[in-house]
Residue frames as a rotation matrix with the C-alpha (Angstrom) as fourth column:
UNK 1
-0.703 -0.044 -0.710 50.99
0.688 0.209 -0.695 39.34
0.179 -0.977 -0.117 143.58
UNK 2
0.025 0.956 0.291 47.94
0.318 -0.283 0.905 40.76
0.948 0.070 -0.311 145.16
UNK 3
-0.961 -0.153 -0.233 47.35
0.191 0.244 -0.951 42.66
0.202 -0.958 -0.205 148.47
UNK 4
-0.343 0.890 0.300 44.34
0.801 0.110 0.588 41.91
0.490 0.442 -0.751 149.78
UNK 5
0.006 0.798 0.602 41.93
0.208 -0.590 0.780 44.33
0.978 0.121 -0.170 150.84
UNK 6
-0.980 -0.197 0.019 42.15
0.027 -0.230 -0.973 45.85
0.196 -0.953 0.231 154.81
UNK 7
-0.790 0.602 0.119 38.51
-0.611 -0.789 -0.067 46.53
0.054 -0.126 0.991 154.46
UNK 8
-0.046 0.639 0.768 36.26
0.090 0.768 -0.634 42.98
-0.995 0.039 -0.093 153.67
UNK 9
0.469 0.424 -0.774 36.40
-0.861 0.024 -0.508 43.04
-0.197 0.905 0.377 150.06
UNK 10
0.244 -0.527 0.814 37.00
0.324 0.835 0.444 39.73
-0.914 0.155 0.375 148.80
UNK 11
-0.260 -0.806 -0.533 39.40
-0.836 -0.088 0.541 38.75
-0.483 0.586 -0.651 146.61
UNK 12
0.944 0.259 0.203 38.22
-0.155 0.894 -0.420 36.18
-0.290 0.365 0.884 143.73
UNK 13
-0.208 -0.825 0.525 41.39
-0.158 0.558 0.815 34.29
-0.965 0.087 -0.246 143.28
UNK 14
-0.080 -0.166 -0.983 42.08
-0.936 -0.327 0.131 34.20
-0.343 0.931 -0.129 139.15
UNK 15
-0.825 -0.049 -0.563 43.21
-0.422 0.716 0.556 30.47
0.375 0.697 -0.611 139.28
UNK 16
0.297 0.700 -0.650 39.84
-0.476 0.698 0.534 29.05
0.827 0.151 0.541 140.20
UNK 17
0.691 0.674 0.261 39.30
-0.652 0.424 0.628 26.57
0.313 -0.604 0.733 142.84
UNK 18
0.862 -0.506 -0.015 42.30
0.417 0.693 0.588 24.38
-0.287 -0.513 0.809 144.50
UNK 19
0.713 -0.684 0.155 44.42
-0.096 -0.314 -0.945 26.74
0.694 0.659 -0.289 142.93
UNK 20
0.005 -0.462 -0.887 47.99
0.994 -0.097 0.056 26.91
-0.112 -0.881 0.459 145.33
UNK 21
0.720 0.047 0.692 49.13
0.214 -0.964 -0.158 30.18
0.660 0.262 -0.704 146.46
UNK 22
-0.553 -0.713 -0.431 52.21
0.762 -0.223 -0.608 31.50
0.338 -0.665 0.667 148.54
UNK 23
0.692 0.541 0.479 50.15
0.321 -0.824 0.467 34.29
0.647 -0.169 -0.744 151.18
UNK 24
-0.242 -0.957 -0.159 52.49
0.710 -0.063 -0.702 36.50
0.662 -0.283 0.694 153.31
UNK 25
0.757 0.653 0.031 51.74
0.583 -0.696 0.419 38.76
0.295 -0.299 -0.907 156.27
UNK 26
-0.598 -0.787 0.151 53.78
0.516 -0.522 -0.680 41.63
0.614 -0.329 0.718 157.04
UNK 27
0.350 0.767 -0.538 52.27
0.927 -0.203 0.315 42.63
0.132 -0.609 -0.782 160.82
UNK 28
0.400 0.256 0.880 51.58
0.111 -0.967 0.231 45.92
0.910 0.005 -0.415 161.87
UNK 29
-0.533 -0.232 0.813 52.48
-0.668 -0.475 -0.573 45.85
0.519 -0.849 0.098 165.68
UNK 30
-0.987 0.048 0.156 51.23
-0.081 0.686 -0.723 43.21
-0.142 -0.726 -0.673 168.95
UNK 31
-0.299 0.931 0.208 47.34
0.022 0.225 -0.974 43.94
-0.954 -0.286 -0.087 168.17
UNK 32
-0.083 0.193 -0.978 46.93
-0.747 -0.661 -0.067 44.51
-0.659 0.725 0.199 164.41
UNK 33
-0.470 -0.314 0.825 46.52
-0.166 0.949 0.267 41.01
-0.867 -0.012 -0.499 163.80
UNK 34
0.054 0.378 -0.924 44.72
-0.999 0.024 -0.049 39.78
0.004 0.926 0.378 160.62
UNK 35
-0.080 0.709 0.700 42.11
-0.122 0.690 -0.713 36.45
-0.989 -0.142 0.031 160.28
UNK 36
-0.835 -0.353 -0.423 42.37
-0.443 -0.026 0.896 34.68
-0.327 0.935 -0.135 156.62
UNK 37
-0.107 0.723 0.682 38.98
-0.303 0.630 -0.715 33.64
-0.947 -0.283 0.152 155.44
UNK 38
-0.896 -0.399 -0.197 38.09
-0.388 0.483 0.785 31.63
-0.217 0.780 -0.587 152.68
UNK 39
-0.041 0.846 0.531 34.51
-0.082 0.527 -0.846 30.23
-0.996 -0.078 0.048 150.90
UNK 40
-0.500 0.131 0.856 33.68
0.634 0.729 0.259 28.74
-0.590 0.672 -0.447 147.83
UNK 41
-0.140 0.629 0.765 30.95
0.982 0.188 0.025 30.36
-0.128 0.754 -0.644 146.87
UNK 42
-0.614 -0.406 0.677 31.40
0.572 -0.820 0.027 33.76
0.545 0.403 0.735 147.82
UNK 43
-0.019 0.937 0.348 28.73
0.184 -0.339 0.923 34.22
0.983 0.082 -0.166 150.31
UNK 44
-0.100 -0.621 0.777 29.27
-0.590 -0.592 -0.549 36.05
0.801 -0.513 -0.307 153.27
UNK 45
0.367 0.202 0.908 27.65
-0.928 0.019 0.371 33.53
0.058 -0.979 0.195 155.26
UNK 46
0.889 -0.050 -0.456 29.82
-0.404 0.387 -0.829 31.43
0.218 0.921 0.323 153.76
UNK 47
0.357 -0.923 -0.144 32.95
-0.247 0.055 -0.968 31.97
0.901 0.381 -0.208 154.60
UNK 48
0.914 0.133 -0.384 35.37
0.199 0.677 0.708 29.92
0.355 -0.724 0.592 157.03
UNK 49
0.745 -0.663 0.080 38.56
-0.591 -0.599 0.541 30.76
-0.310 -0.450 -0.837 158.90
UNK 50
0.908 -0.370 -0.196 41.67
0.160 0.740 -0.654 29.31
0.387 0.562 0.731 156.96
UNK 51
-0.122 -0.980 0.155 44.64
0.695 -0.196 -0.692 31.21
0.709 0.024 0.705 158.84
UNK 52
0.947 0.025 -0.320 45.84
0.190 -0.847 0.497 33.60
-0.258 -0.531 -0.807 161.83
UNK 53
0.386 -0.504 0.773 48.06
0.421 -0.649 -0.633 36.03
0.821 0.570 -0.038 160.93
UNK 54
0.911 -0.253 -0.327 49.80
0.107 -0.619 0.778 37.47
-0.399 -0.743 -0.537 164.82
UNK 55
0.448 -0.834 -0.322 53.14
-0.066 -0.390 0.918 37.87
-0.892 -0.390 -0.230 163.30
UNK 56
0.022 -0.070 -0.997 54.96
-0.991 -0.132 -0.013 37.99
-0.131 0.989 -0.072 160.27
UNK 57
-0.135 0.099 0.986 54.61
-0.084 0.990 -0.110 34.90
-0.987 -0.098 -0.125 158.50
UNK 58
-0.500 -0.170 -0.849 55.18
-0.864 0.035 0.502 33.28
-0.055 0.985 -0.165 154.89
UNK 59
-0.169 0.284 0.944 52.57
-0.156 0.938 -0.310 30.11
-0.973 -0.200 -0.114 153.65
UNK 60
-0.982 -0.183 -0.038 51.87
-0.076 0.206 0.976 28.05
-0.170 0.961 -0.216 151.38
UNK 61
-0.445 0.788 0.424 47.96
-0.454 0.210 -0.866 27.30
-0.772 -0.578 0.264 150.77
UNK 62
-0.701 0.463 0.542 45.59
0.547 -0.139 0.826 26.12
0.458 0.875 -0.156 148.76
UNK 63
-0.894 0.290 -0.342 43.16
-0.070 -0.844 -0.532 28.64
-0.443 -0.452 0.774 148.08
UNK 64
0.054 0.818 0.572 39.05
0.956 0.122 -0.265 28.86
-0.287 0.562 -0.776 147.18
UNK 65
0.260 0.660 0.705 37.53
0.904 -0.424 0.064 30.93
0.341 0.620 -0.707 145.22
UNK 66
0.725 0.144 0.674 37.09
-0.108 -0.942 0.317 33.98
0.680 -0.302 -0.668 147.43
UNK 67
-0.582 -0.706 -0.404 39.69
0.744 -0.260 -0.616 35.54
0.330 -0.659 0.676 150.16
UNK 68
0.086 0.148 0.985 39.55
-0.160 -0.974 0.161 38.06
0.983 -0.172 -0.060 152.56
UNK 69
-0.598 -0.481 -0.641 40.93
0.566 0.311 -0.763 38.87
0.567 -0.819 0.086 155.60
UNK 70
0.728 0.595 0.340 39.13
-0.044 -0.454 0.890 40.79
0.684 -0.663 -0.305 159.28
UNK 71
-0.079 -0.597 0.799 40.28
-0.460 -0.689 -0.560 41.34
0.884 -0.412 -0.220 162.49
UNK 72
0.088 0.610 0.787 38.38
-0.985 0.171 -0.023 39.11
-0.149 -0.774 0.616 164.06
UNK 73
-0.957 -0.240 -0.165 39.44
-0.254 0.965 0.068 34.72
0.143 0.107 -0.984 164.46
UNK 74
-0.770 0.484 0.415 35.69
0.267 0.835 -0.481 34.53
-0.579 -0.260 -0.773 164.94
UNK 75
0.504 0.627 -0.594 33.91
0.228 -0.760 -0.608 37.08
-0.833 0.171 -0.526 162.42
UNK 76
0.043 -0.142 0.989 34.71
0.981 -0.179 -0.068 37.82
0.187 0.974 0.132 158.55
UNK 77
0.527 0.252 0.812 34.14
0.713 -0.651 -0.260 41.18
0.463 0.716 -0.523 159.26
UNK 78
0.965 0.056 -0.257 35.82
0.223 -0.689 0.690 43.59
-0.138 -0.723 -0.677 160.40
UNK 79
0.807 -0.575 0.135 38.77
-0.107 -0.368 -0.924 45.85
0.581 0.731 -0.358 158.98
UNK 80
0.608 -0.731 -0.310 41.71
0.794 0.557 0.246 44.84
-0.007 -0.396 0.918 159.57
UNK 81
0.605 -0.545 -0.581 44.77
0.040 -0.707 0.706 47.74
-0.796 -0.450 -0.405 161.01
UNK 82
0.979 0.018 -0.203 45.84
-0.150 -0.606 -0.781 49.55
-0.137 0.795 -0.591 158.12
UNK 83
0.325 -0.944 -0.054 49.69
-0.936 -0.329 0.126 48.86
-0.136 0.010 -0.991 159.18
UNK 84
-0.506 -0.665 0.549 49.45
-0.381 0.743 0.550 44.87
-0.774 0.069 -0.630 158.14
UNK 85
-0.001 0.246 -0.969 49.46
-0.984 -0.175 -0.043 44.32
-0.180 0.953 0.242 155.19
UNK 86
0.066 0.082 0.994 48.47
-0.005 0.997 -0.082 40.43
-0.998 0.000 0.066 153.77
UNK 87
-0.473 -0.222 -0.853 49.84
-0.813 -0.264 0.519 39.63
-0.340 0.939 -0.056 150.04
UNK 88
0.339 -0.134 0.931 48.90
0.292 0.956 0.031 36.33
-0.894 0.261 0.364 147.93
UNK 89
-0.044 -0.226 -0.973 50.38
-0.973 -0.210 0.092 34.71
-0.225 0.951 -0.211 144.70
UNK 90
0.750 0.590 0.297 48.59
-0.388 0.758 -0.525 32.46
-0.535 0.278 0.798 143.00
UNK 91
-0.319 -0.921 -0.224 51.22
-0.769 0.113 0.629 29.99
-0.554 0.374 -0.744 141.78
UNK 92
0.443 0.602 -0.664 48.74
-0.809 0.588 -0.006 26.76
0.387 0.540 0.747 140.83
């Protein structure tokens, strides 16, 4: 299990392309939300919104290539509130 990054760093995902993955958010508090993105190729302009995060919340997904979460449902960037925390496990 992996948590990702609060900051924009993607995460390259291990199994590779369509892998599955259980992701899990444990929220921080009513505003500390947290925006799953997702892109193939790794390029920032790249990447596409796959998930909102406003409360806790267990999924299943399938997952590309790259992860990383933000703060923002319209904007990769931007660091997500240190108190929620977003896990994955690649299961295949």
């Amino acid at each position: 299990m992996k948590q990702l990054e609060n900051n924009n760093t993607a995460y390259d995902v291990k199994m590779g392309d369509g892998s599955v993955g259980v992701v899990q958010c444990k929220h921080g508090g009513s505003t500390n939300h947290a925006y799953l993105w997702g892109s193939l190729t790794g390029d920032s302009s790249e990447y596409v919104l796959i998930d909102s995060f406003t409360t806790d919340a267990l999924k299943e997904l399938v997952l590309p290539r790259y992860l990383l979460i933000s703060n923002s449902p319209t904007s990769a960037s931007g660091t997500v509130n240190a108190a929620t925390k977003v896990y994955v496990d690649e299961t295949r």
